[in-house]
Each structure stands twice: as structure tokens, then as C-alpha cells.
C-alpha positions in Angstrom: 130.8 -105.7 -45.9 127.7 -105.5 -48.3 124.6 -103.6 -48.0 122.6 -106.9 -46.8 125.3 -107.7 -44.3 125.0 -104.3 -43.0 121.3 -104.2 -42.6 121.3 -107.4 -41.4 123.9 -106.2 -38.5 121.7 -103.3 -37.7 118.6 -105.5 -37.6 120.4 -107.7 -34.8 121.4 -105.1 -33.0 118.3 -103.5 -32.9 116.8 -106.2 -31.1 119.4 -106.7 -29.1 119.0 -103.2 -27.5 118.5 -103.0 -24.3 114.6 -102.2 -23.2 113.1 -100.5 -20.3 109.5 -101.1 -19.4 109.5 -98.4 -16.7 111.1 -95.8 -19.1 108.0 -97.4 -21.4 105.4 -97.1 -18.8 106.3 -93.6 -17.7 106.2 -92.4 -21.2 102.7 -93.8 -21.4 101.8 -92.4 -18.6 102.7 -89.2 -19.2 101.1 -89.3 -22.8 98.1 -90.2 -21.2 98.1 -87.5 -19.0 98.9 -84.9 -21.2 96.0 -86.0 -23.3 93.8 -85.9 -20.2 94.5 -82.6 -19.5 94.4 -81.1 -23.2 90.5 -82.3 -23.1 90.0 -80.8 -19.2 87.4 -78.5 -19.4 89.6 -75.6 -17.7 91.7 -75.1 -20.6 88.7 -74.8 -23.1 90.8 -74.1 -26.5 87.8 -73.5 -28.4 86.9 -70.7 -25.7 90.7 -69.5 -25.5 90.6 -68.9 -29.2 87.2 -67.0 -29.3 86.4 -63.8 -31.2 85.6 -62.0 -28.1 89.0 -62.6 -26.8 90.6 -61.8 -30.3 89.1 -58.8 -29.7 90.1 -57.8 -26.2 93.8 -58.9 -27.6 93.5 -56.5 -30.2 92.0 -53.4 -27.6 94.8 -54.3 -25.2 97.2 -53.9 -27.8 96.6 -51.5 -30.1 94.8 -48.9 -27.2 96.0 -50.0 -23.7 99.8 -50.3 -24.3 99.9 -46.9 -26.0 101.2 -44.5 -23.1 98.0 -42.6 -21.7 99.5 -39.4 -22.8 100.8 -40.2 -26.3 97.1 -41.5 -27.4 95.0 -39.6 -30.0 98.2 -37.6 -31.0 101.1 -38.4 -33.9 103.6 -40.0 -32.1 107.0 -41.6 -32.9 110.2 -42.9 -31.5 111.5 -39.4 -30.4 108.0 -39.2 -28.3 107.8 -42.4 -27.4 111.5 -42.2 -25.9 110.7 -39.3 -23.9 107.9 -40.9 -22.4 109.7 -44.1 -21.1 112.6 -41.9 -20.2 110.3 -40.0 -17.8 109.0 -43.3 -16.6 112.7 -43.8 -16.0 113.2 -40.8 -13.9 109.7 -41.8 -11.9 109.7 -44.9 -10.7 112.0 -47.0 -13.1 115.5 -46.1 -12.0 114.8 -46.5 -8.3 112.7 -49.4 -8.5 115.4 -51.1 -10.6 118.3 -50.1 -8.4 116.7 -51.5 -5.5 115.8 -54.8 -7.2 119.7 -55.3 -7.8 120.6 -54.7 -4.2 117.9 -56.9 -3.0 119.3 -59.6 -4.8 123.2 -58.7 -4.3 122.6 -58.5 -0.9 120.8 -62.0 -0.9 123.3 -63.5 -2.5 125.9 -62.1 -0.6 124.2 -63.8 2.8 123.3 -66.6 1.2 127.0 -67.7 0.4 127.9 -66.6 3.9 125.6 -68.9 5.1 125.9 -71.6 2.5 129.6 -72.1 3.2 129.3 -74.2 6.3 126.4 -76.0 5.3 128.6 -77.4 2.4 131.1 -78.4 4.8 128.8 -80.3 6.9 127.7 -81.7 4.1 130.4 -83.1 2.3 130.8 -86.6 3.8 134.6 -86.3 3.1 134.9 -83.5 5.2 132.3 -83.8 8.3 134.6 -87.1 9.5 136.6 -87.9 12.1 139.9 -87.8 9.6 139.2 -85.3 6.7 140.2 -86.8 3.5 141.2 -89.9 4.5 142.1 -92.6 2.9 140.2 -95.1 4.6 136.6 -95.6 3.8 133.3 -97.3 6.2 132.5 -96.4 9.5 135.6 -96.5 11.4 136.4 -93.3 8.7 133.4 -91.7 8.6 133.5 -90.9 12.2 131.6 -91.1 15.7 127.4 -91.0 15.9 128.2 -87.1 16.1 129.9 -86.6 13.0 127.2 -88.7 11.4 124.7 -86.7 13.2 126.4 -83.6 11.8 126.0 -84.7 8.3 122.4 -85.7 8.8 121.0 -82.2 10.0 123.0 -80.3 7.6 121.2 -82.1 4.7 118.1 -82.2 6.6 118.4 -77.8 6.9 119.7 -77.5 3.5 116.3 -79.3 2.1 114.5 -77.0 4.4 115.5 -74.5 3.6 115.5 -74.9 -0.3 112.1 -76.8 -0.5 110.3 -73.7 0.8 109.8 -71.6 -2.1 111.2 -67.5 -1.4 107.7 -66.1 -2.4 105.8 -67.7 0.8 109.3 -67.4 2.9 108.7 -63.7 2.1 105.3 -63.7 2.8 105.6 -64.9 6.1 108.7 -62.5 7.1 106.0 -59.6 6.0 104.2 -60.6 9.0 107.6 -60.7 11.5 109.2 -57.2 9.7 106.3 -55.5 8.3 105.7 -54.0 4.8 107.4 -51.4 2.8 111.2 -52.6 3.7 113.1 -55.0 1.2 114.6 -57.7 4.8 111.4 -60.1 3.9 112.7 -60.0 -0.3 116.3 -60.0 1.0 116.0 -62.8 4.0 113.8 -64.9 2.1 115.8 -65.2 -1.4 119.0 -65.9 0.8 117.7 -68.6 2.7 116.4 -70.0 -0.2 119.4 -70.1 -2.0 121.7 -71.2 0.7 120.0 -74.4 0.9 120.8 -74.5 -2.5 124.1 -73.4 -2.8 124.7 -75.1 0.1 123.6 -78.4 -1.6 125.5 -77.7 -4.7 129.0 -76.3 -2.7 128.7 -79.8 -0.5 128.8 -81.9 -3.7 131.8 -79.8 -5.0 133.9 -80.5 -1.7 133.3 -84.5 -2.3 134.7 -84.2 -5.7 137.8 -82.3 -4.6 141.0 -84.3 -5.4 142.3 -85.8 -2.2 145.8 -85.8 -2.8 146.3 -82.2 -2.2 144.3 -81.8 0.6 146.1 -85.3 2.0 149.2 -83.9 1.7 148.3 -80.5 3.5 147.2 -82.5 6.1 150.5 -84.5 6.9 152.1 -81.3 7.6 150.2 -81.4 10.7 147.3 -78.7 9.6 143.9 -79.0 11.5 140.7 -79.2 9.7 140.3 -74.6 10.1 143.2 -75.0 8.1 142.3 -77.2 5.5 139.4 -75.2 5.0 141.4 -71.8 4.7 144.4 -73.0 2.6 143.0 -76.2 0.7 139.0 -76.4 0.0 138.8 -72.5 0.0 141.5 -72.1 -3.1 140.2 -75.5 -4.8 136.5 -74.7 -4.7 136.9 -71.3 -5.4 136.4 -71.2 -8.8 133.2 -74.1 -9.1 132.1 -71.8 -6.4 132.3 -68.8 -8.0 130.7 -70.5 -11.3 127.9 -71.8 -9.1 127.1 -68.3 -7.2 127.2 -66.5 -10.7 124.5 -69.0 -11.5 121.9 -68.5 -8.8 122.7 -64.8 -8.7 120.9 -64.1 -12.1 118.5 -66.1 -10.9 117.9 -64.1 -7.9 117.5 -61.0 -9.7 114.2 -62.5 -11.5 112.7 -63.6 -8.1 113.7 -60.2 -6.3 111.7 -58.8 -9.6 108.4 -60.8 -8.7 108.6 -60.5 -4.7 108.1 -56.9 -5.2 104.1 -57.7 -5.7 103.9 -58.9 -1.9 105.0 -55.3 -1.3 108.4 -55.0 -1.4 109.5 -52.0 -2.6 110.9 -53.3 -5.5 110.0 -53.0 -9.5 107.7 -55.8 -9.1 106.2 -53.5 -6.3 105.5 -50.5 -8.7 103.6 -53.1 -11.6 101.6 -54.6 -9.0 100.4 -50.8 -8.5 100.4 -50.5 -12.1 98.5 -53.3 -13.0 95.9 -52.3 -9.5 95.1 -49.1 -11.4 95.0 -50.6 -15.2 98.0 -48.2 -16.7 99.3 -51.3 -18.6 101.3 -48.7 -20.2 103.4 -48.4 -16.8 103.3 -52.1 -16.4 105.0 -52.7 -20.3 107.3 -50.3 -19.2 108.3 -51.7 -15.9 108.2 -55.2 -17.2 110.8 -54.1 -19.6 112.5 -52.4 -17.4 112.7 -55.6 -15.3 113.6 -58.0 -18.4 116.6 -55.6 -18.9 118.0 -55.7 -15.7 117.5 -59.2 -15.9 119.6 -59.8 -19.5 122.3 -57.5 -17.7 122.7 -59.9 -14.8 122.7 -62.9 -17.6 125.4 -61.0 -19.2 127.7 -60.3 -16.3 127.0 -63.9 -15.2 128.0 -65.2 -18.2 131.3 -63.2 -18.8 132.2 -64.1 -15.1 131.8 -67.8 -15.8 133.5 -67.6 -19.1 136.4 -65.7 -17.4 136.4 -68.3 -14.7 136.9 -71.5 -16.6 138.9 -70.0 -19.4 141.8 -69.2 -16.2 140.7 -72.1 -14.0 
């Protein structure tokens, strides 16, 4: 084929593509929007890029993120790793500690809580005949299976749609300050709904056969659960709890500033009495928790699908 005949094949099938005018529409929309908002008066770029604020940048962090007690004097590394070492030994290590179990712990509820959910979810399993073969109505089950399915979708979007920093703030009113059950109730409901969502699609992508066959030996559905979806779903399971746990480890971090004692708790005070030294400090204290949850996330998942 020549070089006309090929351009002349691409011009056809360009026009031949297929179009979209709602992808069309939306993208206009949303360029139109964003240009709306770049010339709001709220975002004021030619007030964001003052000298004024050049200036308070360069106070904040040439003066204000040098620890109180190494200012004025010849520091270096070997003083400035003593100082966050003692910040360690303060606050830090505690704070930090206390973050992870918040978050283990809410994860740990969470998937207690999310397991059912998932089943009640998956229309292949909340049926009159798990895993049948048959499909419509006469399969899916009486009003009360259907009914089933329908408030187990309707509590998992509860329960997900309610973001964990008001859920906590309302458990500080029922349990009170200074005690890490509003961090640790609110981060697990929240992510049972979602783990509960997630696990529900997992089950109705299972691969029938197994679970057929485990049922013609005459096993009831307890037993399905225990000795067929618990083994297959097991590893997607695992991948998926992995997942929201490092998530949950940054959210513990920021429900510490409703109170909780938690590192988030200990920058809020920080931040209340203007050491932004201590707040640096406890921020990267916090980001390195955070990279060692990402890590042992990621090593579990790559463990888990490199076996699975």
C-alpha cells in the first residue's frame, strides 16, 4: 500500500470514528467551569502571589520551622537529630503507636462486619438456591431474599456515604473525648460499607462450578460460606483489606484533630500554640508511618497475587 493509500485509509477512518456528544458536552462543560472558577474572586492569583505573602513564606521557613531551641545557635544534622529524636521520645512514639492501633483495630472490625454485608449483597448468594444455574425470579428467590439484598445495599451506602471525620464527630458526643472508640468506630463503619461493597462484587464474580459442585454433595449455604467462598475470596479479600488499611492509617492520622488522642491530636496542639517546629515534626512523623503502611500493603498484595 502507498503513502496516499494509507493516508487516505486513515482519513476514512477518522471520520468514521464513532462520536459522542455527551462525552463533548461534558468536556465543555467542565472547561467552562474550570475557567469560571480560575477568574472567582476567592482564588485571587495576583493576591496569592503577593510580596507580602512571599514574605511570610520566607519567615515561615527560614525562622518558624527551625526548632525553638536550635535558633540563634550553629546547628547541624547531629543537633538537629537529637532534637527530633527527643520529639520522638515526647509525644512522637506514643502518638504514632496509637495511630496504628486505631487503624488496625478499625480495620480489624470493619472486615468483621463487612463479611456479611458482602454476602447479602452478592445476588448469587442472597437466593433461594446459591449458585444456581438458573437465572430470573423463580432463582433469585422469595420477596424476602429480595428484601435481603435491598437493605444490605441500602446499609452499605449508609454507611460508606457518611464520611469517618463527622461519624467521629458525632460518636465524641455518645463516648466523650480523650479515648480513641469515636476514631476507631467511625473509620470501621466507614470502611465496612466499603469493603462490604467491594467483597459483595468479589462473591458475584466467583466461578460457579466449584461452589455448584460443593453444593450437590448436599452442603447448606454455612457451608458454602466456610469451605467455598471463604477459600475463593480469600485472596481478592485479602488484596482489598490491604488496600483500605493504608488508607485508614492516613484518616486515623487526621481524626486526631477532633481530639482523639492520636498524632493528629498532638499537631492540632501544636499548630493551637504556633510551634510549627512540632507540627513539621509530627507531620513527618505521620507521613512515615504512612509510607510504612504503603509498604507492608504493598509487599502483602505482591505476595498475594504472586501465590494466588
Amino acid at each position: 500500500m502507498s503513502a496516499s493509500d494509507r493516508s487516505a485509509a486513515v482519513e476514512v477512518l477518522w471520520r468514521q470514528r464513532p462520536r459522542s456528544r455527551l462525552l463533548r458536552g461534558v468536556l465543555l462543560a467542565l472547561g467552562a467551569w474550570t475557567a469560571l472558577a480560575w477568574a472567582s474572586p476567592e482564588l485571587d492569583l495576583a493576591g496569592f502571589l503577593s510580596e507580602r505573602r512571599a514574605s511570610n513564606l520566607a519567615t515561615f521557613l527560614q525562622t518558624e520551622l527551625v526548632p525553638f531551641s536550635l535558633r540563634g545557635t550553629d546547628w547541624g544534622p547531629r543537633e538537629l537529630a537529637s532534637w527530633v529524636l527527643g520529639a520522638w521520645r515526647r509525644v512522637g512514639a506514643d502518638s504514632t503507636f496509637a495511630t496504628l492501633q486505631i487503624a488496625v483495630v478499625a480495620m480489624a472490625l470493619a472486615a468483621l462486619a463487612a463479611a456479611p454485608l458482602a454476602l447479602g449483597l452478592a445476588r448469587n448468594f442472597a437466593r433461594r438456591e446459591p449458585f444456581a444455574r438458573s437465572q430470573g425470579a423463580v432463582a433469585d428467590g422469595s420477596l424476602g431474599w429480595r428484601a435481603t439484598r435491598g437493605a444490605a445495599r441500602v446499609s452499605a451506602i449508609l454507611l460508606r456515604a457518611v464520611p469517618e471525620y463527622i461519624l467521629a464527630f458525632l460518636l465524641l458526643a455518645v463516648l466523650g473525648p480523650r479515648t480513641a472508640w469515636p476514631a476507631v468506630l467511625a473509620l470501621a463503619l466507614h470502611n465496612a460499607g466499603i469493603l462490604a461493597r467491594l467483597g459483595g462484587e468479589v462473591v458475584e464474580n466467583l466461578d460457579p462450578a466449584p461452589l455448584r459442585a460443593l453444593s450437590s454433595t448436599g452442603s447448606r449455604r454455612p457451608g458454602l460460606v466456610i469451605f467455598g467462598v471463604g477459600p475463593l475470596t480469600l485472596t481478592r479479600g485479602l488484596l482489598l483489606f490491604f488496600y483500605r488499611f493504608e488508607t485508614c492509617v492516613r484518616e486515623a492520622t487526621v481524626l486526631g484533630m477532633l481530639g482523639v488522642v492520636s498524632l493528629g491530636y498532638w499537631i492540632q496542639d501544636a499548630r493551637a500554640k504556633q510551634y510549627y517546629d512540632e507540627v513539621l515534626v509530627l507531620v513527618l512523623f505521620g507521613a512515615a508511618l504512612v509510607l510504612a503502611a504503603d509498604l507492608t500493603s504493598a509487599v502483602a498484595r505482591y505476595s498475594i497475587r504472586r501465590r494466588s
